[in-house]
Each structure stands twice: as structure tokens, then as C-alpha cells.
N, C-alpha and C positions, 0 to 999 in steps of 0.2 A: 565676562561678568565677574566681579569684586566679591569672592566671599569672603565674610570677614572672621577675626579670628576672636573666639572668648578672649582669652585669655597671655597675652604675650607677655614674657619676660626679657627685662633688658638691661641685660651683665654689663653694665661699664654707663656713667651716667655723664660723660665727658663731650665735645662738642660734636661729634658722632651720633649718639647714646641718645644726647636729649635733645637732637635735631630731629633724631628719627622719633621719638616718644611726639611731641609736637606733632608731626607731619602724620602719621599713624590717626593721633587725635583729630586733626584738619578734616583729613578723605575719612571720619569713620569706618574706618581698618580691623578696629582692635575695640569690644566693649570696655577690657578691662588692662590695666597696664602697671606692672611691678619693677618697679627697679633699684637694683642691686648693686649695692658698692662696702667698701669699708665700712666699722661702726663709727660715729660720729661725722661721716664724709661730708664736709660742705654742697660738694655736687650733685649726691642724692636729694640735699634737702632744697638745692636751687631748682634740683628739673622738677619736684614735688611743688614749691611754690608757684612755679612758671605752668604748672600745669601741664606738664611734658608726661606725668605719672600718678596715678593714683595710691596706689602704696607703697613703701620703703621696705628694704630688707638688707641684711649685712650676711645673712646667708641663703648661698642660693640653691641648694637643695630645697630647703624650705618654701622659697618662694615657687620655683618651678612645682613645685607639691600642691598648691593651693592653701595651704593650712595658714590658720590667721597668723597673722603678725603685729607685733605690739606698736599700737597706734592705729589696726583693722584687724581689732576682733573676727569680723565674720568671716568663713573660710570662703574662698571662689573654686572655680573650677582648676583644674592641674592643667597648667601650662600648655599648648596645643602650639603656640612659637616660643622659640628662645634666641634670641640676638645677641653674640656674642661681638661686645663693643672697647673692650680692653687693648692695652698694649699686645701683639702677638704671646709671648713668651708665656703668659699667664692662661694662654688658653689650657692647656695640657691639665691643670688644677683643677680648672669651672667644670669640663668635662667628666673628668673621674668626679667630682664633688655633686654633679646632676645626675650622673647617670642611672642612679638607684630609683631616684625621682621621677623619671621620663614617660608621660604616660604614652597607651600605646597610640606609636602613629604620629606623635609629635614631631615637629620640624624642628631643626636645630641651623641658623645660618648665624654669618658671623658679616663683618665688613671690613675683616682685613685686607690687607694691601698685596698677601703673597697666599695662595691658596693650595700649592701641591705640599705643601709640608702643615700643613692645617686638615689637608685630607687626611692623611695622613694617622694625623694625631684623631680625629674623627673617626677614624675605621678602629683603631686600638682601642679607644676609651670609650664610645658610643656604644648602647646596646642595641640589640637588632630592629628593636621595636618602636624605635627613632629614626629619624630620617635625617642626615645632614645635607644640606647642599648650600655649597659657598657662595659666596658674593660679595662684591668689590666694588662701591660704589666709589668713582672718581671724582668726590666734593669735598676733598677734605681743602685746611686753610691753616694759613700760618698763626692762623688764632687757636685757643683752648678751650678748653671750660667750658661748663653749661649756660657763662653768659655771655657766651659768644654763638650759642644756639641759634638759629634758625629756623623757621617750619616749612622754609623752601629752599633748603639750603641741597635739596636735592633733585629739583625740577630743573628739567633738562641736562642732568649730568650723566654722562654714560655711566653705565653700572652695567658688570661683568656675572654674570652667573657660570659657574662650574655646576653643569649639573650631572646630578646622579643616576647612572644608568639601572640601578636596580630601584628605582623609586621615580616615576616620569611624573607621576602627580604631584606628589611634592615639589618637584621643582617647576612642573609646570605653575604651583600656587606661592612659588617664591619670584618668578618670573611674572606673575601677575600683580603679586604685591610692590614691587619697582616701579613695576609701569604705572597703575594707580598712585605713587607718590611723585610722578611725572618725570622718571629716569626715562634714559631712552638705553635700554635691556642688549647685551650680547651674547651671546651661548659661547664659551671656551673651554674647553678643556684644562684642567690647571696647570699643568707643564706651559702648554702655550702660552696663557695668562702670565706665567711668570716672565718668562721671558719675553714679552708685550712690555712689561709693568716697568721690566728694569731699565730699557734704552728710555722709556717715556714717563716715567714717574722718579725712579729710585735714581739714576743717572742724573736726571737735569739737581735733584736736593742736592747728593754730594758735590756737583760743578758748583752752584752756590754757593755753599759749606767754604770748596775750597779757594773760591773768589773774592770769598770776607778775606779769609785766613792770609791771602796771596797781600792783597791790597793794606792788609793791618801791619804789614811790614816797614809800610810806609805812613806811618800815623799822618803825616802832615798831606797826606794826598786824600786820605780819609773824609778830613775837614771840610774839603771842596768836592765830596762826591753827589753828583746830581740826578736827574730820574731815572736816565739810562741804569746807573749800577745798581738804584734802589732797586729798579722793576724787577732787574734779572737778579737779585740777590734774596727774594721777598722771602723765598721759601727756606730761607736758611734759618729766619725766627721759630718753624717749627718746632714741637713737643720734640725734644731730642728723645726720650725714652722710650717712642712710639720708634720714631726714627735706626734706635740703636736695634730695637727686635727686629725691622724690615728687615736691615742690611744682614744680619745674622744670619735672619731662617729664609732670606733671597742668596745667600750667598754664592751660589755657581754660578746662576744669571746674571748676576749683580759683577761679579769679576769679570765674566765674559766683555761684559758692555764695556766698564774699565778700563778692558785692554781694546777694545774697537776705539773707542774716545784716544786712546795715551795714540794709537796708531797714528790717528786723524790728526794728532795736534803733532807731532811729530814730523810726519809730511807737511802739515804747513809750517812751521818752525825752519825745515830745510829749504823750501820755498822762500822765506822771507834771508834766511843766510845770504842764499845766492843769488837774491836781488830779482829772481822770477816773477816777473810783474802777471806775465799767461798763467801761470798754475796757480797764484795770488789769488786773479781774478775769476780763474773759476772755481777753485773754491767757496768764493764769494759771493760766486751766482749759480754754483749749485742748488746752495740752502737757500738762497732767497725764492729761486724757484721752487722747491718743494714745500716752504714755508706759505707762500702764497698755493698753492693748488692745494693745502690742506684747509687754511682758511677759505676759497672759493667752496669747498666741499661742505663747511660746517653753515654755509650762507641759507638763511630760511628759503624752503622753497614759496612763493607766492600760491595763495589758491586760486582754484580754476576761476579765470573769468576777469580777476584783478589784471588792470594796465601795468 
């Protein structure tokens, strides 16, 4: 069962921020919805017009407080969720900056991309009488901004939950709040997470990154690049400053993968030297095999009774 939440605040109003403000609004999740960004933010004022939020705030102790805010005189309830939707790096700030405000019992989750160093920061800056538990929904997009928003930009994308062993309720109601926006939910631990994230998220960005960078050497082959390099290069248009915090605060996982990849390309590299057409090929038919048994997995199952 969906219970819903008074009051949620949502730090960061970016294509994340005000997908989930939208989608929240859709499933009646959330009575009431605050979000928080710089003063004069363009973005605040897009997911407000687009209907993603009900009121604005440029600070967010205040908001999480309930107290009015100029353009909603009337005060609401103190915050019971807070969505932390920023660049990673800025979290460390909202924290200390909410935590005076936190009423008791309140959830605090976030959607970044790396979660053991975000706990982390959570256990330091959090007070007791809040609840963190993280979560990592996997929809993000090489687009930005609030108007590149969505209100399904989250049904059917796995979304990871770290959850917290001194608070099961909480995260059993952050785990339920996913699933209501039609993520399909996995329990991890954030060490594992991280290192899940980086062979399968943070790894394939920088091969992109460095697949423009490789192929720009060659401006004139640029000119003539077709869907192939588009498809596989898509994610190199991402928000780099989003980008630049993963790689930072993933950093161990992130190098490990790194050197597993340089490994890989290195053996085929010697492979192709010495004219090895066998270790060429299986190479070639390792990954296409596991490439397919992955896809086979993600294939809908039919319900009972359908031909």
C-alpha cells in the first residue's frame, strides 16, 4: 500500500528533480511539493510552471521547515521527505544546511549515481532523528534541465536502494515510493552498488568521453560518422559537472574498472598484432554472447494464458 507523503522537498530542480516532482504529482505520492534551487534559477521556475512543484525556495533549511516562503505565504507541514537531486559534491552543504530543520522521523534520500560516499556524508551531517536511505535510480539521459523533464521518465528503470539497517521502515517506504513510480527496486548495499555502477554506468560514459576524443583526431572521419558511433558515443553529451562529481567521489571503483577495460583492450590489441584470428573471435563472441543473455533477461515476461 502507497502512503503518501505531506510534504516532500526536492533540492536540485534539474532533469532528475523535476521528473521525479512530475511523477510524485502523476501517482499522488506527495500532497505538497517544494523545490529548491539557486535564487533567480531558471529551473526552479520551469518545474513550478510545468507543474512539477508547488513552491519555490532558494533556501533550503527553510523549505524543509515548512515556514512560508515568498510567493506562499501560508506555512505547510515540515518536510517528512527530502530528495537530494544535485551534482554529488554539493551534497555535503544541503545536509549540514537541513539538518537543524529535520523534523523528527523524516526521510532524507537522494538519486545519485555513487552511494558509499554519500552515506557516508549522511551519517556525519544527518541528525539522529532523520532517516537517510539512498537510492539510485538508473534513468538518467544525455539531456538536461527541467525541459527535458519527464513524468515517466522513471517507469521501468531499475532503481537501487541502499538501505538502512537501523531504520527498516524507512526504507521499506522509500522502496515503496519507487516502485509506485514504476522503478523496478533492488536492495544493495553501497560498497556493492558502487562497484555494480562503475563497470555498468560510470565505465561505458568515460569509453564514450574517450571515443569522441580518440575519433576528433581525425576531424575528417568525424564528418562521415554514422549511427553506429552516434549510438555508442550518446552519453558523452552528458551534464559534465554531474559527471565530473561521479568520477571523483566513485573513485576506487571507477579506477578499478579502468584497469579491467585497459586490461581487455590490451589483450585484444596483442590479438590483432599477431594476426590471431581464434582469440579475435572469441573475443568477439564472448560479448556478443553475454550481450544477448542480458537482453533475453530483460525480455517482458507474457501473462499467464497469453499464446
Amino acid at each position: 500500500m502507497h502512503r503518501p507523503f505531506e510534504h516532500a522537498v526536492i533540492v536540485g530542480c534539474g532533469l532528475l528533480g523535476t521528473s521525479l516532482g512530475l511523477a510524485l504529482r502523476n501517482a499522488a505520492l506527495v500532497r505538497t511539493i517544494t523545490g529548491v534551487g539557486r535564487r533567480g534559477s531558471p529551473s526552479v521556475k520551469t518545474a513550478l510552471d510545468r507543474g512539477a512543484i508547488d513552491r519555490t525556495s532558494d533556501d533550503a533549511a527553510r523549505a524543509v521547515s515548512g515556514a512560508p516562503l515568498d510567493g506562499s505565504p501560508a506555512a505547510v507541514s515540515p518536510a517528512d521527505l527530502i530528495i537530494l537531486c544535485t551534482p554529488l559534491r554539493q551534497f555535503p552543504a544541503i545536509m549540514k544546511a537541513i539538518a537543524p530543520a529535520l523534523a523528527n522521523g523524516a526521510i532524507v534520500t537522494d538519486v545519485g549515481s555513487v552511494k558509499s560516499q554519500v552515506a557516508q556524508w549522511a551519517a556525519a551531517f544527518l541528525p539522529a532523528q532523520a532517516h537517510f536511505v539512498g537510492s539510485h535510480p538508473m534513468a538518467g539521459s544525455e539531456q538536461s534541465g527541467p525541459d527535458a523533464a519527464k513524468p515517466d521518465l522513471y517507469q521501468n528503470a531499475p532503481c537501487i536502494i541502499c538501505p538502512n539497517p537501523a531504520a527498516p521502515q524507512a526504507t521499506a517506504r522509500i522502496v515503496d515510493l519507487w516502485q509506485a513510480l514504476g522503478a523496478r527496486t533492488a536492495e544493495i548495499p553501497p560498497d556493492l552498488h558502487d562497484h555494480f555502477v562503475a563497470a555498468i554506468s560510470h565505465l561505458p560514459h568515460l569509453t564514450a568521453a574517450l571515443l569522441v576524443n580518440t575519433a576528433a583526431e581525425t576531424p575528417a572521419a568525424l564528418a562521415l560518422a554514422a549511427g553506429g558511433f552516434l549510438d555508442t558515443t550518446r552519453i558523452a553529451s552528458s551534464d559534465i559537472t554531474m559527471w565530473t562529481d561521479i568520477l571523483l567521489t566513485n573513485k576506487d571503483a571507477i579506477l578499478q574498472a579502468l584497469d579491467q577495460f585497459t586490461n581487455h583492450a590490451a589483450a585484444l590489441r596483442n590479438a590483432i598484432a599477431a594476426g590471431d584470428s581464434a582469440a579475435i573471435a572469441k573475443t568477439l563472441t564472448d560479448a556478443r554472447q553475454v550481450r544477448e543473455k542480458m537482453l533475453d533477461r530483460r525480455k517482458p515476461v507474457p501473462p499467464p494464458g497469453d499464446a
